[in-house]
N, C-alpha and C positions, 0 to 999 in steps of 0.2 A: 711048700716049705721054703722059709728062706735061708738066703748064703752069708752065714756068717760074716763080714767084711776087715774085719779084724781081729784080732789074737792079744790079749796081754797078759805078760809073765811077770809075777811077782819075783825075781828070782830070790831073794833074801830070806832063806828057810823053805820056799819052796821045791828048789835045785840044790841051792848051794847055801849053804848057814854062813857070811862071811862078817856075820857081826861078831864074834872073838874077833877077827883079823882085825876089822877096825878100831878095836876095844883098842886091842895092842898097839898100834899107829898112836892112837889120843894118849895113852898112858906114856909113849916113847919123846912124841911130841911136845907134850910139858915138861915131862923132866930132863929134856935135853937143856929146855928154856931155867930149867931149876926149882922147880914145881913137881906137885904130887895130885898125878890126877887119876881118880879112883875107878873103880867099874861102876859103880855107886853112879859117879858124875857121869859115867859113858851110858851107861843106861837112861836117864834120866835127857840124855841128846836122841835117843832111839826113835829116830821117824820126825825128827825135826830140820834134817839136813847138815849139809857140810858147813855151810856158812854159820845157818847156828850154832853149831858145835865153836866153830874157833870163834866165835865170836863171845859162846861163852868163857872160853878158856882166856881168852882177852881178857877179858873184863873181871872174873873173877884174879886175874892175877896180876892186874893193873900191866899188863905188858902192851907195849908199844907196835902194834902188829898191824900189818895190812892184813883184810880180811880177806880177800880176794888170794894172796901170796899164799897163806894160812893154808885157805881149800886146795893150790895147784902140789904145797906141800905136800900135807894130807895124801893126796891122790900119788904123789910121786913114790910116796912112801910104800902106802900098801900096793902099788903096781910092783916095788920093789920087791 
């Protein structure tokens, strides 16, 4: 028999469901910027990553952002 040599955990609806929280972060995110970003549009980032995500929000809002800043955002937000 062989020894398994690694483990990986989906944790995103496996453990823990933390896509509402993120949902929340993206929707706060734009409209801080003064934008209306939907569940619609959050769903549609679902498994594409962080970068994509703000990258879409860029871009659909013509807003002047680093993408990189966008993601540490994002992250700082929902750790909050």
């Amino acid at each position: 028999m062989e020894t398994a040599q690694a483990v990986i955990f989906d944790m995103d609806g496996l453990l823990v469901d933390s896509e509402p929280l993120w949902f929340e972060v993206e929707i706060a995110f734009a409209r801080d910027r003064g934008h209306t970003w939907t569940l619609g549009d959050a769903h549609q980032c679902i498994g594409r990553g962080l970068l994509e995500t703000v990258r879409q929000i860029r871009d659909r809002f013509g807003l002047s952002l680093d993408l990189r800043a966008g993601v540490l955002e994002l992250v700082d937000r929902f750790i909050a």
